[in-house]
N, C-alpha and C positions, 0 to 999 in steps of 0.2 A: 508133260515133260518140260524141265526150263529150260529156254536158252540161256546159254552166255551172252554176258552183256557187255558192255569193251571197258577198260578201267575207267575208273574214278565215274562212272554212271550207277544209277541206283537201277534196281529191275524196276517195272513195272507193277506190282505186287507191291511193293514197298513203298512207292509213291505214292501207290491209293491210299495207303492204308496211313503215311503220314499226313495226307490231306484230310483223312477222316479224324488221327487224332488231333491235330490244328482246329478243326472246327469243333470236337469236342471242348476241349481245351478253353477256346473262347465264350464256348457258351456256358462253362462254368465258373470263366471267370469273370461275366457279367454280370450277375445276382451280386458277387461280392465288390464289384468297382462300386455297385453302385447304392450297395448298405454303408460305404465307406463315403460318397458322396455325399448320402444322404443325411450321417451322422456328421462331417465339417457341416453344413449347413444348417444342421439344426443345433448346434453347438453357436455359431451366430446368429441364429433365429432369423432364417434367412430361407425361400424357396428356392426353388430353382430357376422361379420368370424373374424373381428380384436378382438374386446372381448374375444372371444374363445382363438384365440392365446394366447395372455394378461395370459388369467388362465391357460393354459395349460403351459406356460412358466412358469409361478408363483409356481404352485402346482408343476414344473418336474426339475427345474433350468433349465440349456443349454440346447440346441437338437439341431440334426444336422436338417440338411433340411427334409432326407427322415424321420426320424421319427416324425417331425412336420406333414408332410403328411399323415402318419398310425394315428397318435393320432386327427389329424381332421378329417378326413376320407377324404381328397380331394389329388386334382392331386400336384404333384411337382411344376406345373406352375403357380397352386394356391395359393401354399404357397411362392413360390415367389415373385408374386405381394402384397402379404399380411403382408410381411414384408419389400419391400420396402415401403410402405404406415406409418408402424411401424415406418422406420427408418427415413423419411422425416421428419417427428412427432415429433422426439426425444426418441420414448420411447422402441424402439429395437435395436439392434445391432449386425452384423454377425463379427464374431472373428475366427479367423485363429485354424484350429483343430491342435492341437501339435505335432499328430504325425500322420496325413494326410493328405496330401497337397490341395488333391481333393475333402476333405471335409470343411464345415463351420460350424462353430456352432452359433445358433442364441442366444442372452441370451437378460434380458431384464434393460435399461436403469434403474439410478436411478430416474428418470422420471417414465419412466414403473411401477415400482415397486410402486412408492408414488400411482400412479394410480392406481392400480389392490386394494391394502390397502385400499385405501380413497372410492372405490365402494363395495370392501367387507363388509367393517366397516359402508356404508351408509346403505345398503342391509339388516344387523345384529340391525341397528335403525330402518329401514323401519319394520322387521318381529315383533318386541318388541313392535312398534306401533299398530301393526293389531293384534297380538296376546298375547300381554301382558297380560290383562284381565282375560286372560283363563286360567282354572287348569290344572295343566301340563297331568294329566290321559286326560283330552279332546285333547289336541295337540300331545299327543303319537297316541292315537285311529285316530283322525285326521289323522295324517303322515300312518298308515298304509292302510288306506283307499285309500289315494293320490298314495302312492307308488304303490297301488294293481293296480288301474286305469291303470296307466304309465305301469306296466308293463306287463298288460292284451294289451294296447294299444300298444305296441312296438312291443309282440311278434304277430300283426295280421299285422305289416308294411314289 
């Protein structure tokens, strides 16, 4: 038998059962974020650890090697290869540290830079496209839903 539930509250029953389509929902729309990631990217012939750099550079100016390595979280050898790939490209460059011989600093081409712009700025057209529509209270409530997920999800990794 149901109870009554007092206005403007959802039963119980209804709750679960939108919590179960929420996680539906996201799990089918992760295959397609991320055939859609994956095709910008390979459209500039571009991974996803180069990407990375790309923004990490973008958002931080220069870095030397080792802190390229802490801000991706990979090995030195990593970020080596990741920027000579960068640099074959044209869109990275290692410059001499001014006042340490034994260090480099990587920064990013003006290439780079037009690049990192021209995918943020398509990125900022794509989100306008998918969620223009919407009243901005739904896309706050939205973001904080997503963000709870991610970081319900992160701290179980």
């Amino acid at each position: 038998m149901r109870t009554a539930t007092p206005a403007g509250t959802v039963p119980e029953e209804a709750r679960d059962d939108a919590r179960d389509q929420v996680l539906v929902e996201l799990v089918n729309l992760a295959p397609l974020l991320e055939h859609l990631r994956t095709d910008a990217l390979r459209r500039r012939r571009l991974t996803q650890a180069r990407a990375r750099l790309l923004n990490v550079l973008a958002d931080s100016g220069p870095l030397v090697m080792s802190e390229l390595s802490r801000a991706l979280d990979v090995t030195p050898r990593a970020v080596t290869g990741l920027v000579d790939a960068l640099e074959r490209d044209g869109l990275a460059r290692r410059v001499e540290h001014p006042s340490d011989r034994r260090a480099t600093f990587v920064e990013l081409t003006a290439s780079g830079r037009r690049l990192t712009r021209d995918f943020r700025t398509g990125l900022l057209r794509f989100a306008d496209e998918l969620l223009g529509d919407l009243r901005d209270q739904d896309v706050r409530a939205s973001l904080r839903v997503v963000r709870h997920v991610r970081e319900v999800l992160e701290s179980r990794a």
